[in-house]
C-alpha angles and dihedrals in degrees: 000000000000121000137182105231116207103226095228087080112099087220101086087050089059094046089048086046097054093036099051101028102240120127102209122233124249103293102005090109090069089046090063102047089059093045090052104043095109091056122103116223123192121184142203102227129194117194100308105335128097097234105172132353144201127211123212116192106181107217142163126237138183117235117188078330097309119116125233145187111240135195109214102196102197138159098033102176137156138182116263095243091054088055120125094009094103100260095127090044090055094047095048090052091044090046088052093041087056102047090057103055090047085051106251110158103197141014135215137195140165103233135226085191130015102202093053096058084038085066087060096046099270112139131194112254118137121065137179145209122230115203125190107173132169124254099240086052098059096096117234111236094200095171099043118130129233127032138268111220136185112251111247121194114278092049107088099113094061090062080046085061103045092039091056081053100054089049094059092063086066145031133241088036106147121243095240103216116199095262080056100051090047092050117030103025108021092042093067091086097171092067118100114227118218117171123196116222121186126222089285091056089250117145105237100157146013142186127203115203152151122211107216137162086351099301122105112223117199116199102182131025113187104167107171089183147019080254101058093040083057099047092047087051100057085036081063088042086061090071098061089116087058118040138030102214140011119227118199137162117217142174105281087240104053116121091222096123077066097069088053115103075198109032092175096105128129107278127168133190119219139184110249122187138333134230145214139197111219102183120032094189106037086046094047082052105057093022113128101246119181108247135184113201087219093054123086119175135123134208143201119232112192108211133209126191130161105184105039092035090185087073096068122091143080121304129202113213115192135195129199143146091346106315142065143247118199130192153182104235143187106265102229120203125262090002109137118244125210090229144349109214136151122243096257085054088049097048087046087058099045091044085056087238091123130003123221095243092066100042087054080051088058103037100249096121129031123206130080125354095193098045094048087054081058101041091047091062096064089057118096113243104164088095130067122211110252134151121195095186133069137211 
C-alpha cells in the first residue's frame, strides 16, 4: 500500500544509501532532513517494511518567461527484493495523480532509463554539453575591460541576480528560491566563488569551481554577456600554474567553442533531463503562446495520454486580438485536428525542444501540414531548454 513517509524517518536515508551506493558522512544524514523538509515522500509499504519510495520536491520554472509550477520526482528507489512487482509504477501514477490535484502543471527528473519514465509520460528535453578542455588551450583575454572578483560573505545576492539574468536567456531554468540556494548551491562549501563585474561595476557572470588533483572542476557557469564570458575565461586562465585541464558542463547550445582559439577540445553531449506535462488544460491556459494581436485563428490538438487519462482528449487554441483562449472539447467524428500527438511529443513542443512541423517530417505525428506550419508560429523558439541545477 502508499504511504506518505515524514522525512524525518531514517528510513528513506537507508533506502537512498543502498540504492545509490553513498555512505553518508557523520551527520549528513540531519542535514538532509532539514534540506529536504519541503519534499513529499510517499512510500510502498509491506507489512512493516519500507519497500520502494518517491520523492516530490515542489519547485517553480520559467518556461519562455512564464512561471510554472513545477513537480521534481527524485530519489525513486526500491529493495532489492520489492523490485518488478509494480511498487515504483504505483507510486509514479500516484505521484502524477497527486501533482495534479495540488495543481502542478509540469515534472521534471533526471532519468536512470528513458524508456522506463517514457512509459509514464517523461520525455527528454533538456540536453547538455561536457567540456574538458587543456589548460594551454583556455584563451587569455589580456585586454579585456572590467574585473573578475572572488565572491566575500555578504555577497550572495549579487550571484541571485545574475543568476535571475542568465535564466532569462533559456527555458525550463528553475526559480531558485532561498531554501534552494542554502541547500543545494551555498552548501556546497568546497566551491570557490569568482563574480564578473563590467566597466560600470555591474555582475554580469560567475563561476563556481575547485581546483583538485590538477583538474579544475567547475560546478556552475552563469555568463549574461560576450564580455563576461571573456573575462571568466581569462579568470580560469589564471590557474594555468595550477591545473592541466578545465572541466565544465553547459547548455548544448552554447557558442562557447567559439571563444577557443583551439575548439578541439573533448566535448560530449548528454541527455539531461526529461519533462512532463501534468495538466493539458490548466498548462494550454497560462502557456506563453506567441500572439499577434492582428492574427485570429484556432486549432484542434488530439491528445493522447496513457497514464493521466483525463488528459486525453481534443483541445480547442484560440487566437484573437492578441491573446489566447484554450479548451478541453468534445472530439467529433470525422472533424479534422490540427495535430495527434501523445503527450511526450506535446511537452517536447511546448518546451521548444521540437516543432510540429519536424516530428510530421519524420513521421512522429500525423494531421495538417498546413495547419501545424501556422500553429507553430505562434510558439515561442528564441529560447532554448536548459537546467543548471539537479535533483
Amino acid at each position: 500500500m502508499i504511504k506518505q513517509i515524514p522525512v524525518t524517518n531514517d528510513e528513506i536515508y537507508d533506502l537512498s544509501a543502498f540504492a545509490f551506493q553513498v555512505t553518508p558522512a557523520p551527520g549528513e544524514i540531519e542535514k538532509k532532513k532539514e534540506a529536504k523538509k519541503n519534499e513529499t515522500v510517499w512510500g510502498w509499504v509491506e507489512g512493516e517494511n519500507l519497500a520502494a519510495k518517491v520523492h516530490l520536491i515542489p519547485l517553480e520554472t520559467r518556461i519562455h518567461g512564464k512561471v510554472i509550477k513545477t513537480g521534481g520526482i527524485a530519489s525513486v528507489a526500491t529493495w532489492p527484493e520489492y523490485r518488478r512487482k509494480g511498487a515504483v509504477r504505483q507510486l509514479l501514477i500516484h505521484a502524477l495523480g497527486e501533482m495534479k490535484k495540488a495543481g502542478y502543471l509540469v515534472s521534471y527528473l533526471a532519468p536512470f532509463s528513458v524508456p522506463f519514465y517514457r512509459k509514464f509520460g517523461w520525455e527528454m528535453t533538456i540536453n547538455e554539453m561536457q567540456f574538458t578542455i587543456p589548460m594551454e588551450h583556455v584563451p587569455k583575454y589580456k585586454d579585456i575591460t572590467g574585473c573578475v572578483r572572488r565572491m566575500k560573505k555578504g555577497e550572495e545576492a549579487i550571484l541571485k541576480e545574475v543568476y535571475h539574468a542568465y535564466t532569462e536567456q533559456y527555458t525550463g531554468m528553475l526559480v531558485r528560491d532561498n531554501h534552494w540556494w542554502e541547500h543545494k548551491i551555498f552548501s556546497k562549501e568546497e566551491l570557490i566563488t569568482a563574480i564578473s563585474y563590467d566597466d560600470a561595476g555591474k555582475a554580469d557572470g560567475y563561476v563556481r569551481y575547485q581546483v583538485k588533483n590538477s583538474k579544475l572542476d567547475i560546478d556552475e557557469w552563469a555568463a549574461v554577456t560576450p564580455e563576461s564570458k571573456k573575462r571568466l575565461l581569462q579568470f580560469i586562465a589564471n590557474h594555468d600554474s595550477m591545473a592541466k585541464e578545465v572541466q565544465m558542463t553547459l547548455p548544448d547550445d552554447d557558442l562557447f567553442p567559439l571563444f577557443l582559439e583551439e575548439p578541439r577540445a573533448k566535448q560530449e553531449q548528454k541527455p539531461y533531463f526529461m519533462t512532463r506535462i501534468v495538466d493539458v488544460e490548466a498548462f494550454l491556459k497560462v502557456y506563453p503562446f506567441l500572439t499577434p494581436a492582428e492574427k485570429e485563428e484556432s486549432f484542434r490538438l488530439k491528445v493522447e495520454d496513457g497514464v493521466l487519462e483525463e488528459n486525453s482528449g481534443v483541445y480547442q487554441i484560440y487566437f484573437q486580438n492578441g491573446s489566447h483562449y484554450a479548451e478541453k472539447t468534445e472530439e467529433t467524428a470525422g472533424e479534422n485536428v490540427t495535430a495527434s500527438v501523445t503527450i511526450q511529443q506535446l511537452t517536447m513542443i511546448l518546451l521548444g525542444k521540437q516543432t510540429l512541423e519536424q516530428l510530421y517530417q519524420q513521421a512522429f505525428i500525423s494531421g495538417e501540414l498546413e495547419n501545424m506550419i501556422k500553429l507553430d508560429t505562434y510558439l515561442p523558439k528564441k529560447k532554448h531548454p536548459y537546467l543548471a541545477d539537479f535533483f
